[in-house]
C-alpha positions as protocol buffer text, in pm:
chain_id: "A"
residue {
  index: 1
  type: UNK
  ca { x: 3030 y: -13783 z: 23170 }
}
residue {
  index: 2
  type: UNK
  ca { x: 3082 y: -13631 z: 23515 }
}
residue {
  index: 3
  type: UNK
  ca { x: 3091 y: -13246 z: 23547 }
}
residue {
  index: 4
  type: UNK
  ca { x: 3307 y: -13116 z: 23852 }
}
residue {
  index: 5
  type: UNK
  ca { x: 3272 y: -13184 z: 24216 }
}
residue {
  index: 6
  type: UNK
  ca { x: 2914 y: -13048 z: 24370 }
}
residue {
  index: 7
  type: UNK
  ca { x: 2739 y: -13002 z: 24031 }
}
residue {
  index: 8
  type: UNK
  ca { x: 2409 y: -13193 z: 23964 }
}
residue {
  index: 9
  type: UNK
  ca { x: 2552 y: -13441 z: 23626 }
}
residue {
  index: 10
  type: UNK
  ca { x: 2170 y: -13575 z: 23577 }
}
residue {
  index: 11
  type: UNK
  ca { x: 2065 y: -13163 z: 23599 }
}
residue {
  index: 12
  type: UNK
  ca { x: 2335 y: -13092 z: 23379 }
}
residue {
  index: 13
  type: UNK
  ca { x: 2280 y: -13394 z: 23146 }
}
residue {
  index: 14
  type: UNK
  ca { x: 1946 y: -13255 z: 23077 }
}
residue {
  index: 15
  type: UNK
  ca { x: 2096 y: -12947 z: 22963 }
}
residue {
  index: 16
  type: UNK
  ca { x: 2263 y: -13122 z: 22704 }
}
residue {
  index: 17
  type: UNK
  ca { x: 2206 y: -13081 z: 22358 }
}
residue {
  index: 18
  type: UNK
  ca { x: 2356 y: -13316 z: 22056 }
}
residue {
  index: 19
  type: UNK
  ca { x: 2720 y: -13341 z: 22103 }
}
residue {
  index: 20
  type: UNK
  ca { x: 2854 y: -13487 z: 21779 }
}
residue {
  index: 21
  type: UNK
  ca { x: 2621 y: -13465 z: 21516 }
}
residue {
  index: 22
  type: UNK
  ca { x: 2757 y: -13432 z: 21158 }
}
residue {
  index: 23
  type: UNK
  ca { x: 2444 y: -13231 z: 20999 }
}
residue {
  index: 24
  type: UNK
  ca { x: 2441 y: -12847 z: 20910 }
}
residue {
  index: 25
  type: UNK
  ca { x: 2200 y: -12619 z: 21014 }
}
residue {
  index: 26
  type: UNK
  ca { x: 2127 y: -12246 z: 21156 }
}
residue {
  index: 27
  type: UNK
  ca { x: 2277 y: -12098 z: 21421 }
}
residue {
  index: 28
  type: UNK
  ca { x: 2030 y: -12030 z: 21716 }
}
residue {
  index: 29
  type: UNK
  ca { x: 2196 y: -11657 z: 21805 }
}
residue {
  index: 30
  type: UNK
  ca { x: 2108 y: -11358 z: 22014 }
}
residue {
  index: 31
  type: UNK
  ca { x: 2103 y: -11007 z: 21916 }
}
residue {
  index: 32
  type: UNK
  ca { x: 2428 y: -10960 z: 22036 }
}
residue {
  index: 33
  type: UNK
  ca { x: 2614 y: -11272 z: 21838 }
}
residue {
  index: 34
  type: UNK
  ca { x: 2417 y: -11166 z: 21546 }
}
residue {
  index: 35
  type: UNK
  ca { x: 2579 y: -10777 z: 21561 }
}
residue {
  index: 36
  type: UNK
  ca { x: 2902 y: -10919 z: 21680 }
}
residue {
  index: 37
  type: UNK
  ca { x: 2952 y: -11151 z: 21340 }
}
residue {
  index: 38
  type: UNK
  ca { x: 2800 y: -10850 z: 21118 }
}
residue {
  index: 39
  type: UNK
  ca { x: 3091 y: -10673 z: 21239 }
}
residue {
  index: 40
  type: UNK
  ca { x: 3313 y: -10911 z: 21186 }
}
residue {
  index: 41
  type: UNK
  ca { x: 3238 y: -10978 z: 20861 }
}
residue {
  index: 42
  type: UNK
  ca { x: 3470 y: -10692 z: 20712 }
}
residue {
  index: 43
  type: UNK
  ca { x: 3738 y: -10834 z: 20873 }
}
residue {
  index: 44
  type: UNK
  ca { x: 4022 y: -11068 z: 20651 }
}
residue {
  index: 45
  type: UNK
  ca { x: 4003 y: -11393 z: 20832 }
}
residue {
  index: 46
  type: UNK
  ca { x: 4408 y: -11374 z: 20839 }
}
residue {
  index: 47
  type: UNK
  ca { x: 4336 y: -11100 z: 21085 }
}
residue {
  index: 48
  type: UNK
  ca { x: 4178 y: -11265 z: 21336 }
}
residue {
  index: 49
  type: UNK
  ca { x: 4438 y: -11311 z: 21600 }
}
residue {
  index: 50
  type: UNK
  ca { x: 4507 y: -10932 z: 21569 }
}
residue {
  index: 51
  type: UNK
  ca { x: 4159 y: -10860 z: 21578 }
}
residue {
  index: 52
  type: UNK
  ca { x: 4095 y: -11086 z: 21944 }
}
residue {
  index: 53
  type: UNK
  ca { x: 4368 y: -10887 z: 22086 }
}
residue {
  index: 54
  type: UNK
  ca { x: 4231 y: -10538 z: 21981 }
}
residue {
  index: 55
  type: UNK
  ca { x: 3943 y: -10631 z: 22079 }
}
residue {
  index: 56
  type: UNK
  ca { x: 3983 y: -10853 z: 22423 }
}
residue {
  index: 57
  type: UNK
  ca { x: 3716 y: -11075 z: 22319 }
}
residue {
  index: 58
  type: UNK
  ca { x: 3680 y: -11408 z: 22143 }
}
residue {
  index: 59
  type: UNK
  ca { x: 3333 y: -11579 z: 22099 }
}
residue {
  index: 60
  type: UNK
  ca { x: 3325 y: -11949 z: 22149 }
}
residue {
  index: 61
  type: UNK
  ca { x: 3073 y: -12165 z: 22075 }
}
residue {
  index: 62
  type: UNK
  ca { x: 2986 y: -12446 z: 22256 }
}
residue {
  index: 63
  type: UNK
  ca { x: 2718 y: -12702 z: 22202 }
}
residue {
  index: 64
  type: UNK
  ca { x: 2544 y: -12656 z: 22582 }
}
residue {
  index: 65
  type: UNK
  ca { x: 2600 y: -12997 z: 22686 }
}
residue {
  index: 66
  type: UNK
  ca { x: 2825 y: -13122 z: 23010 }
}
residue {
  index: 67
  type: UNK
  ca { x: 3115 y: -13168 z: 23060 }
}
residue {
  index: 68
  type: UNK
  ca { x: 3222 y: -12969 z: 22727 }
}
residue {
  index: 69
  type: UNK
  ca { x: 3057 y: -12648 z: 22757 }
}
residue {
  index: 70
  type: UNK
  ca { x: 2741 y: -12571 z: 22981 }
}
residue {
  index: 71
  type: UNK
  ca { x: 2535 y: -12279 z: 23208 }
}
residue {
  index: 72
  type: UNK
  ca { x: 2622 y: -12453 z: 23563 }
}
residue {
  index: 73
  type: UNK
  ca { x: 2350 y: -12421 z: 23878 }
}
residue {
  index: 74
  type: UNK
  ca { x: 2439 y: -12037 z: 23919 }
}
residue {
  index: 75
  type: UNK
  ca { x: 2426 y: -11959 z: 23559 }
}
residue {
  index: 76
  type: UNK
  ca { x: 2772 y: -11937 z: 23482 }
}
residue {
  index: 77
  type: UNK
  ca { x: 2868 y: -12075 z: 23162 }
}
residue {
  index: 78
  type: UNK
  ca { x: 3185 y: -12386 z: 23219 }
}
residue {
  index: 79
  type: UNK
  ca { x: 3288 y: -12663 z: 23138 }
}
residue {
  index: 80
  type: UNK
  ca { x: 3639 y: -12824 z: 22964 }
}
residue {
  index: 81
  type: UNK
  ca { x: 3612 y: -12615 z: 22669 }
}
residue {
  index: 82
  type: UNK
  ca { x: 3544 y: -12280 z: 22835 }
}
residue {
  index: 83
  type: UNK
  ca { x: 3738 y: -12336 z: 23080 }
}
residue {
  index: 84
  type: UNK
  ca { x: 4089 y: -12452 z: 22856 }
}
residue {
  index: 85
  type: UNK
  ca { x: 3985 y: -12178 z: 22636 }
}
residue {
  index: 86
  type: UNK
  ca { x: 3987 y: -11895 z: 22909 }
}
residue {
  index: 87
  type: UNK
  ca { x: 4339 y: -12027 z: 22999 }
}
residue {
  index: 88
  type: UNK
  ca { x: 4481 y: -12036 z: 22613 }
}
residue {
  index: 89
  type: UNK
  ca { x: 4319 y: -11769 z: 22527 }
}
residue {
  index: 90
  type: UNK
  ca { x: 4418 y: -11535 z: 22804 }
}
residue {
  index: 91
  type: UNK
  ca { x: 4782 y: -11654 z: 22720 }
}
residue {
  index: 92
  type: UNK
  ca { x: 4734 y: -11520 z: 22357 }
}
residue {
  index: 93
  type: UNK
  ca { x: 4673 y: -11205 z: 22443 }
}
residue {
  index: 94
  type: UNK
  ca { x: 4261 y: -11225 z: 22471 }
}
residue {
  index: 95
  type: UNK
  ca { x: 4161 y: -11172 z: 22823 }
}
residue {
  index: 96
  type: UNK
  ca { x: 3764 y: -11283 z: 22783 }
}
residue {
  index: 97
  type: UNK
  ca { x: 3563 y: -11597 z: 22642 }
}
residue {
  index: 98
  type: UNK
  ca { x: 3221 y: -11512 z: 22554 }
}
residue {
  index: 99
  type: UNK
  ca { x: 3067 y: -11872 z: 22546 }
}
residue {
  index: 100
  type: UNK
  ca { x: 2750 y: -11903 z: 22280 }
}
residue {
  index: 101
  type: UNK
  ca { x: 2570 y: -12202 z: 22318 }
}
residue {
  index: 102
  type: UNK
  ca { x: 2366 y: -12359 z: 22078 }
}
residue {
  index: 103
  type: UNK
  ca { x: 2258 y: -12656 z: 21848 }
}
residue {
  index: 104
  type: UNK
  ca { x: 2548 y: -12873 z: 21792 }
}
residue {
  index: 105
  type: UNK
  ca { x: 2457 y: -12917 z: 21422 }
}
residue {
  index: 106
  type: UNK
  ca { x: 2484 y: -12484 z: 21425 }
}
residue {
  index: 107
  type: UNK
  ca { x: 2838 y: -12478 z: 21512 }
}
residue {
  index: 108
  type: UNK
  ca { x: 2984 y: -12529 z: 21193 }
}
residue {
  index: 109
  type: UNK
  ca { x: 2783 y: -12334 z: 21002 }
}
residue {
  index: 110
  type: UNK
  ca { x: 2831 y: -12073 z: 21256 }
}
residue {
  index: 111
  type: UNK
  ca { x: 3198 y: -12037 z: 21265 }
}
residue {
  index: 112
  type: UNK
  ca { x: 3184 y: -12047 z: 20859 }
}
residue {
  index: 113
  type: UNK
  ca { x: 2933 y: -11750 z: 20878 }
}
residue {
  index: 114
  type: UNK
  ca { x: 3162 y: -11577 z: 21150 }
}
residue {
  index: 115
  type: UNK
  ca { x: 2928 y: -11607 z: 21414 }
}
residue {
  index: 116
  type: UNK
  ca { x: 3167 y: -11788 z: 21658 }
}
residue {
  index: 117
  type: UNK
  ca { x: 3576 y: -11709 z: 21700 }
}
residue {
  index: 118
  type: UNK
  ca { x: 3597 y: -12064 z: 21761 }
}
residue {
  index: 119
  type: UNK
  ca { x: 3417 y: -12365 z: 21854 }
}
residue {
  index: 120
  type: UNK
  ca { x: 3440 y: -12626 z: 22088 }
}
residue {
  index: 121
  type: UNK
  ca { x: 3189 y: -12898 z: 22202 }
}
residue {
  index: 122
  type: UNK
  ca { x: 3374 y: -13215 z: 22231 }
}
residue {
  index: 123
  type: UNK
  ca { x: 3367 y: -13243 z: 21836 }
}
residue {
  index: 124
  type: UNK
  ca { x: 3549 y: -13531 z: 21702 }
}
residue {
  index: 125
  type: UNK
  ca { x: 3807 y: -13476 z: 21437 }
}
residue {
  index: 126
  type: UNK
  ca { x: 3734 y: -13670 z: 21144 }
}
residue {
  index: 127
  type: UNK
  ca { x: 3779 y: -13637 z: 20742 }
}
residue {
  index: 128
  type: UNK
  ca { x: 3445 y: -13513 z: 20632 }
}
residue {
  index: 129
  type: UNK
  ca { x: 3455 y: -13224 z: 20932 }
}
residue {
  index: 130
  type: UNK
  ca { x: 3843 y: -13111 z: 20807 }
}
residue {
  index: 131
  type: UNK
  ca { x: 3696 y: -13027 z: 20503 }
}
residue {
  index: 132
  type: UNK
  ca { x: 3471 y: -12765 z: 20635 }
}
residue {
  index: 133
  type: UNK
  ca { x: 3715 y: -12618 z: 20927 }
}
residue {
  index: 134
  type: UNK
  ca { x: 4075 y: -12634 z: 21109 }
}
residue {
  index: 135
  type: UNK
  ca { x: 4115 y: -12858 z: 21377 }
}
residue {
  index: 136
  type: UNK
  ca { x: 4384 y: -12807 z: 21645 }
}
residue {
  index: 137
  type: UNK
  ca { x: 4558 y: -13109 z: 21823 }
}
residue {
  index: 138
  type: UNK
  ca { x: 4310 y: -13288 z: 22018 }
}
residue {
  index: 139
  type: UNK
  ca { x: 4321 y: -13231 z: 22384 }
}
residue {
  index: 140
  type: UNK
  ca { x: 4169 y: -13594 z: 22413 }
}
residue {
  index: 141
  type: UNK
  ca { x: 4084 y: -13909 z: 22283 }
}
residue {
  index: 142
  type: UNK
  ca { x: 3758 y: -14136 z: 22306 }
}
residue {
  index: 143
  type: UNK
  ca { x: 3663 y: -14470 z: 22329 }
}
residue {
  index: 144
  type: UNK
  ca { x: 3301 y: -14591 z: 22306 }
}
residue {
  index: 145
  type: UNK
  ca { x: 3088 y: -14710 z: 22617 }
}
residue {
  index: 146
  type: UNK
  ca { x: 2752 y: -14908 z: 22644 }
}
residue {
  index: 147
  type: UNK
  ca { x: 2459 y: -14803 z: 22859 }
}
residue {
  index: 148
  type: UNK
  ca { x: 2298 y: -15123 z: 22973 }
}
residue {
  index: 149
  type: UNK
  ca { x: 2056 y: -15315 z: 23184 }
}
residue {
  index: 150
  type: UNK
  ca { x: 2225 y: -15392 z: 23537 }
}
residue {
  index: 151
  type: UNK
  ca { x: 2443 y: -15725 z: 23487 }
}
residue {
  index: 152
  type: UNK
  ca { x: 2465 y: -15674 z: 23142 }
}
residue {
  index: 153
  type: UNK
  ca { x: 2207 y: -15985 z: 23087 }
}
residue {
  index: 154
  type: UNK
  ca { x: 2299 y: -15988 z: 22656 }
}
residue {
  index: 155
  type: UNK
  ca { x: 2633 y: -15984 z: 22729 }
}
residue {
  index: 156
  type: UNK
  ca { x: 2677 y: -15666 z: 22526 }
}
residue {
  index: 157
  type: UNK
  ca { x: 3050 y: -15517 z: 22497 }
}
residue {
  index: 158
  type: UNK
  ca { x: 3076 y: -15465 z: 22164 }
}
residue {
  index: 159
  type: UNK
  ca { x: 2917 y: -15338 z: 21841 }
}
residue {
  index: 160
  type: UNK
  ca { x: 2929 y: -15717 z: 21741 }
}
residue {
  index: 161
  type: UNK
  ca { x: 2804 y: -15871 z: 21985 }
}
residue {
  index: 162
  type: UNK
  ca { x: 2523 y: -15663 z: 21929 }
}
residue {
  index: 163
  type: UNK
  ca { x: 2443 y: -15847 z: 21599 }
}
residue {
  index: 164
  type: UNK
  ca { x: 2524 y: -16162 z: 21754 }
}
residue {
  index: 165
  type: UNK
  ca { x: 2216 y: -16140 z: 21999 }
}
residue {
  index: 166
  type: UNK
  ca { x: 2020 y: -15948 z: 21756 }
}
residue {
  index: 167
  type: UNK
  ca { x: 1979 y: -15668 z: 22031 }
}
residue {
  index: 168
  type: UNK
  ca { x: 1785 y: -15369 z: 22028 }
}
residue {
  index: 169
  type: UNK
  ca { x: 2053 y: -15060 z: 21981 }
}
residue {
  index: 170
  type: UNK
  ca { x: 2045 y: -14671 z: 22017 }
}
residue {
  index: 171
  type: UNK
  ca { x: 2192 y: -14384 z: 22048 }
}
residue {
  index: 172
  type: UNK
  ca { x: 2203 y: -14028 z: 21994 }
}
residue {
  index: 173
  type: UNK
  ca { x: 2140 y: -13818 z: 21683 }
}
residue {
  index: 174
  type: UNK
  ca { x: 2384 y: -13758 z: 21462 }
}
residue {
  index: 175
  type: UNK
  ca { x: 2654 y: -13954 z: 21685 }
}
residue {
  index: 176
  type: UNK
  ca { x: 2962 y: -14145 z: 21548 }
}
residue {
  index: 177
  type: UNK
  ca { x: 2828 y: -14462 z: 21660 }
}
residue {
  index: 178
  type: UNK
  ca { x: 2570 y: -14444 z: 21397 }
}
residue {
  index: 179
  type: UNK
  ca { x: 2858 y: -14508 z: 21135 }
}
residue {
  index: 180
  type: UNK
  ca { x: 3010 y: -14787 z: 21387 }
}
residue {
  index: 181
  type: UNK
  ca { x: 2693 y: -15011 z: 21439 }
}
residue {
  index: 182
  type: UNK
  ca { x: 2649 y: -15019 z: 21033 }
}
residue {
  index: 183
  type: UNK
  ca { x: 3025 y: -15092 z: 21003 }
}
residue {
  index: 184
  type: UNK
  ca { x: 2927 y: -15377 z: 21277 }
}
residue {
  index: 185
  type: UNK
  ca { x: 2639 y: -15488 z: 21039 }
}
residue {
  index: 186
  type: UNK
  ca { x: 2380 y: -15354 z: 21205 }
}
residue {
  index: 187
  type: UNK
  ca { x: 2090 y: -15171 z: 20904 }
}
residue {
  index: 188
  type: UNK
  ca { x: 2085 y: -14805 z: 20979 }
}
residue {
  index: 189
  type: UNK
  ca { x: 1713 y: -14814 z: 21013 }
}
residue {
  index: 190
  type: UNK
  ca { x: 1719 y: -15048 z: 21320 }
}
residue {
  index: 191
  type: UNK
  ca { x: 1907 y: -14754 z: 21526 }
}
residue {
  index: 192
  type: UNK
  ca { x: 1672 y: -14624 z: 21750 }
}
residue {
  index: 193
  type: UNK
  ca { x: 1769 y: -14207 z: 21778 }
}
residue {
  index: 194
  type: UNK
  ca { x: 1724 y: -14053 z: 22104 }
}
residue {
  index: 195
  type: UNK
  ca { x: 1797 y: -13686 z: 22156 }
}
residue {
  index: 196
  type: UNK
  ca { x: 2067 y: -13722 z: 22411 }
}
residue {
  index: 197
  type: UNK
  ca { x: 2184 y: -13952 z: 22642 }
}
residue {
  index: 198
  type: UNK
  ca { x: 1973 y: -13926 z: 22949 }
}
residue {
  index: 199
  type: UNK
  ca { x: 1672 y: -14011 z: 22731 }
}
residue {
  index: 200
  type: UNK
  ca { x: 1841 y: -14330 z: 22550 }
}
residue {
  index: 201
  type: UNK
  ca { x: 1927 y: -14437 z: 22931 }
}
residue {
  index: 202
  type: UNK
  ca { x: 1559 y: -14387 z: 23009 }
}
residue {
  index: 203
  type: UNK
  ca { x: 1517 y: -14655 z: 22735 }
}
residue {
  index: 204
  type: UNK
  ca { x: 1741 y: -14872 z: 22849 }
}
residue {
  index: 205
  type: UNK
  ca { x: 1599 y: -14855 z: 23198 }
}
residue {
  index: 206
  type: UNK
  ca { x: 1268 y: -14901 z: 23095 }
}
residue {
  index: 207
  type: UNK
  ca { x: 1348 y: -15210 z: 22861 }
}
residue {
  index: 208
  type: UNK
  ca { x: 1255 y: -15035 z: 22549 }
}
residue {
  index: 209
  type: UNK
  ca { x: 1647 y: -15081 z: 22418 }
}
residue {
  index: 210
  type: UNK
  ca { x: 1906 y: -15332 z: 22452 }
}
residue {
  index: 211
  type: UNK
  ca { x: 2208 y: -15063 z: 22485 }
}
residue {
  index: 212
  type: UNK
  ca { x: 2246 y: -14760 z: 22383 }
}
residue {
  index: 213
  type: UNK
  ca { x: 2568 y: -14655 z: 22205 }
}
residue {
  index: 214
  type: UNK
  ca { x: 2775 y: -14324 z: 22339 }
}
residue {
  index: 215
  type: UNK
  ca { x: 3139 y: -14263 z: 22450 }
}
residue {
  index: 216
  type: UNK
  ca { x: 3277 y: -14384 z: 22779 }
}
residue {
  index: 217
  type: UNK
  ca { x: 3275 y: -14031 z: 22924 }
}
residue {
  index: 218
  type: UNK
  ca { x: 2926 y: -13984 z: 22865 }
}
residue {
  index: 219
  type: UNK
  ca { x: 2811 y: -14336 z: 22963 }
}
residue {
  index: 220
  type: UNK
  ca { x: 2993 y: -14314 z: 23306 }
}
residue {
  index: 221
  type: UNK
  ca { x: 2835 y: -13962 z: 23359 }
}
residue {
  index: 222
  type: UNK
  ca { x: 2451 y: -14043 z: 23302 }
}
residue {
  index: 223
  type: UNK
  ca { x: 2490 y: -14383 z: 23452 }
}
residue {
  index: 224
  type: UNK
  ca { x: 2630 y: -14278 z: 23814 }
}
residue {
  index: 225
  type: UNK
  ca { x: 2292 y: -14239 z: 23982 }
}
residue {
  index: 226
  type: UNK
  ca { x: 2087 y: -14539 z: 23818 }
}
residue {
  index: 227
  type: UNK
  ca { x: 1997 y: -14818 z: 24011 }
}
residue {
  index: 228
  type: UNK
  ca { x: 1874 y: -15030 z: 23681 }
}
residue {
  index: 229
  type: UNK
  ca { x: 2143 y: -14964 z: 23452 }
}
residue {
  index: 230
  type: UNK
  ca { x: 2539 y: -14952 z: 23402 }
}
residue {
  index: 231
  type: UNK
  ca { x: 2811 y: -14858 z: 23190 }
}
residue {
  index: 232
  type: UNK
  ca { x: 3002 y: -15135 z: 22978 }
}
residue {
  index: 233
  type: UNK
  ca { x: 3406 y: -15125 z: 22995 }
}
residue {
  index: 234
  type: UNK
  ca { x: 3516 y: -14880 z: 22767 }
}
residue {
  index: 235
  type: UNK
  ca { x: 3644 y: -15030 z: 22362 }
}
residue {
  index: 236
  type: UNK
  ca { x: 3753 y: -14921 z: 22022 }
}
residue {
  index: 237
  type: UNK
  ca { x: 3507 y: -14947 z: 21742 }
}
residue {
  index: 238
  type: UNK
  ca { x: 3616 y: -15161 z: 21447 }
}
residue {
  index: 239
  type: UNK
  ca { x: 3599 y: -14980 z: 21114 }
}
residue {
  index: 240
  type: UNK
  ca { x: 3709 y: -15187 z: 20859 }
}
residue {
  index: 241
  type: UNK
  ca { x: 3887 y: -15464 z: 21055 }
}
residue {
  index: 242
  type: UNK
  ca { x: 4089 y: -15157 z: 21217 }
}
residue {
  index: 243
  type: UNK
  ca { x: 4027 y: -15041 z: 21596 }
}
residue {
  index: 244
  type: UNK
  ca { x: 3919 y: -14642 z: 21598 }
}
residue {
  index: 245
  type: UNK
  ca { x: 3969 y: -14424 z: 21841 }
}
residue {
  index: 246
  type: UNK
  ca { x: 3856 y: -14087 z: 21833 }
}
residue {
  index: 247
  type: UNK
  ca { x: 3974 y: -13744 z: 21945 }
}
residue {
  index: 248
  type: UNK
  ca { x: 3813 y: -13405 z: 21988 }
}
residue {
  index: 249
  type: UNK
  ca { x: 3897 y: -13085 z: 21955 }
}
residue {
  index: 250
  type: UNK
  ca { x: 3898 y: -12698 z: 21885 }
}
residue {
  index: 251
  type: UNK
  ca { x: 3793 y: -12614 z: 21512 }
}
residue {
  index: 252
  type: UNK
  ca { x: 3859 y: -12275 z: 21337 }
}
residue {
  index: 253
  type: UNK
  ca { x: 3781 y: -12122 z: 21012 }
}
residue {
  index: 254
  type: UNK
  ca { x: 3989 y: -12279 z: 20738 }
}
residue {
  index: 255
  type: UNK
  ca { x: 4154 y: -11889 z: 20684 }
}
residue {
  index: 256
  type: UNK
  ca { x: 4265 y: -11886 z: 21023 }
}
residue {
  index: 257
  type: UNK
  ca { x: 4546 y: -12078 z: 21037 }
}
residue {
  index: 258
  type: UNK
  ca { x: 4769 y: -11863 z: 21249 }
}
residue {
  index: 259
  type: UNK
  ca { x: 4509 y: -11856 z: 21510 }
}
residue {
  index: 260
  type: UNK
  ca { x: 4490 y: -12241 z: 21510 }
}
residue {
  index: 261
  type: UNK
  ca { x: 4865 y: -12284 z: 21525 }
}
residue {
  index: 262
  type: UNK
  ca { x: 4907 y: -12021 z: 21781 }
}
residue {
  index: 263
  type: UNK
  ca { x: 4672 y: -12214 z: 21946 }
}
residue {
  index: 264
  type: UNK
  ca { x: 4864 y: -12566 z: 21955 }
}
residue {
  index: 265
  type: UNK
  ca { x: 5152 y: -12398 z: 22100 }
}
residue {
  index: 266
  type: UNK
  ca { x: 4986 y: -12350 z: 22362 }
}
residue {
  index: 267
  type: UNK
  ca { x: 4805 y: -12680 z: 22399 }
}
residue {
  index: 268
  type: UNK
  ca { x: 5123 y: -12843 z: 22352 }
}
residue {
  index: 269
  type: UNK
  ca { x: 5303 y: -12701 z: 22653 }
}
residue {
  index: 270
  type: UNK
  ca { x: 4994 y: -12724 z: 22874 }
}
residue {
  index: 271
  type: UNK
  ca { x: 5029 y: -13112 z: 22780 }
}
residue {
  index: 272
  type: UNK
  ca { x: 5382 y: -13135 z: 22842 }
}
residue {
  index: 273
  type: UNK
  ca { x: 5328 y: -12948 z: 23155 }
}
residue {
  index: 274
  type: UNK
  ca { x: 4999 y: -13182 z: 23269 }
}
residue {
  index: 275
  type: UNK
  ca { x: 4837 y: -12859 z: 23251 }
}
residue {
  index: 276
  type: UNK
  ca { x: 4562 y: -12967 z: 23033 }
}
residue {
  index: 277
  type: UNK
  ca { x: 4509 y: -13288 z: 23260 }
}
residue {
  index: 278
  type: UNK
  ca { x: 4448 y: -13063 z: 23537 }
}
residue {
  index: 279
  type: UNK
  ca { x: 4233 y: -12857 z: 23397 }
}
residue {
  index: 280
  type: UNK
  ca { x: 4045 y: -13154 z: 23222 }
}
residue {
  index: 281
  type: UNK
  ca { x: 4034 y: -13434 z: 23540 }
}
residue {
  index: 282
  type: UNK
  ca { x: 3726 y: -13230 z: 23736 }
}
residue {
  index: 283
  type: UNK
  ca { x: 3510 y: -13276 z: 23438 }
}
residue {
  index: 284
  type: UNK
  ca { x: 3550 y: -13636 z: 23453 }
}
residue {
  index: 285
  type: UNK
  ca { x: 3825 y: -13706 z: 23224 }
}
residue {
  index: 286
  type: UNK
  ca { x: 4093 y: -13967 z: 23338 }
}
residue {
  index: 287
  type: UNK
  ca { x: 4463 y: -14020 z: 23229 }
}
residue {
  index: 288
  type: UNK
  ca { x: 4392 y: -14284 z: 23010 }
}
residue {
  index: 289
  type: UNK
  ca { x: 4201 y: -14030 z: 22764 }
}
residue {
  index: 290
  type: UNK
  ca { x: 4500 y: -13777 z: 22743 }
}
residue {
  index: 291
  type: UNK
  ca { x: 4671 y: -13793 z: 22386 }
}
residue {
  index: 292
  type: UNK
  ca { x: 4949 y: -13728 z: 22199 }
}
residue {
  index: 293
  type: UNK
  ca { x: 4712 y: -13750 z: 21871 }
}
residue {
  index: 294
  type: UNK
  ca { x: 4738 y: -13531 z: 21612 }
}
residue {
  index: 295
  type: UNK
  ca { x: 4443 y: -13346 z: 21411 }
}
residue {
  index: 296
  type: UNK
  ca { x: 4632 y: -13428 z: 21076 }
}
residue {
  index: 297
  type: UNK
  ca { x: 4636 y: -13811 z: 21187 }
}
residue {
  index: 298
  type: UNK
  ca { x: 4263 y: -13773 z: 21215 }
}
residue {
  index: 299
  type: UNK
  ca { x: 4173 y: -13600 z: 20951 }
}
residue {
  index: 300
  type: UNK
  ca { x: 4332 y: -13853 z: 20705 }
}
């Protein structure tokens, strides 16, 4: 993953904290968050569009890893998330994003216990997380990348050829790939779990791991300054004989449906436009990962 021109990606790597993980926990908060949701409380989720705009504010939280939503070398919160959602947002009638970061596994819970407005951290739309919250439309899609030792010696390029050498895998807590290497055939308990990806690539520089398993943003990203290890061409997972690709998105409170929608409007005509592709390409994102996905498609 490659943050925009003149930023540090290794210093803002290291800054990142789980991006996709799947499990539930508390919300890390400050005082402020924590008096902002007891207000909010009282408030009918069916409100909440009316209740932005009275208020000028919405709180977003983000997951505090690059390129989705990070505290850059001055301290200023940005990133693709914050800085689509300032744009949508503003356009809605809501002038400021408060970013929140915090755990990834809090940001469910969080926007449940009306913590968070909103959250975004490249979170990938997917059946079990559309039971818990609204997705809008993605405003990308993802294919998966391996980080590997320079040359590629195992020949590794896919999840199966993984099982074919009997390699040593990893990857990051809580990620999708977890799900994709057992689909491969690979036992859960052979996944080595690193916290984030500038660790696993540690691994695989240091020859403690075969590959380790992330999506092609992220790959490129932490790979561009090692001298002992690259970044596989980018490929769809096979889930039951069937290619996946994911997407990620926005995710609201499952009362807040007229905040979501209003939201696709928007995203819609920024993609028509090429809007969202401008806004996107500085944080590393290329052409080929714009989508015309929808959240309902993924969420079957």
């Amino acid at each position: 993953m490659a943050p925009p021109p003149g930023k540090d990606s290794d210093n803002s790597t290291r800054h990142s904290i789980r991006r996709r993980s799947l499990l539930l926990g508390t919300a890390a908060l400050g005082a402020a968050g924590a008096l902002g949701a007891a207000g909010c409380a009282k408030v009918p989720s069916g409100d909440t569009l009316a209740r932005l705009k009275s208020q000028g504010t919405v709180r977003l939280g983000i997951a505090g890893e690059a390129p989705y939503g990070y505290i850059d070398e001055q301290g200023a919160f940005t990133g693709e998330a914050v800085e689509l959602a300032k744009v949508i947002f503003k356009r809605l009638g809501v002038p400021r994003v408060q970013p929140s970061p915090t755990d990834f596994s809090s940001l469910i819970p969080g926007l449940q216990s009306q913590q968070f407005d909103v959250v975004s951290a490249g979170m990938y739309i997917n059946k079990e997380r559309c039971a818990q919250v609204l997705f809008a439309d993605p405003e990308y899609q993802m294919l998966d990348s391996f980080l590997v030792r320079k040359g590629n010696p195992k020949k590794l390029n896919s999840y199966q050829d993984v099982v074919e050498a009997k390699a040593k895998i990893a990857t990051g807590a809580g990620y999708a790939e977890i799900d994709y290497a057992v689909a491969a055939g690979i036992p859960r308990e052979e996944i080595a779990i690193f916290q984030d990806p500038v660790a696993g690539l540690n691994a695989v520089e240091s020859g403690r791991v075969d590959v380790f398993a992330g999506t092609a943003l992220t790959s490129r990203g932490v790979v561009r300054k090692s001298t002992r290890a690259e970044a596989t061409k980018p490929f769809a997972p096979l889930v039951d004989g069937k290619k996946k690709v994911d997407g990620g998105g926005f995710a609201f409170r499952l009362g807040d449906a007229e905040l979501r929608d209003a939201f696709n409007v928007e995203i819609h005509k920024m993609k028509k436009s090429g809007e969202l592709f401008r806004i996107l390409r500085p944080f590393g994102f290329t052409r080929a990962e714009m989508t015309t996905m929808t959240a309902e498609e993924l969420c079957a």
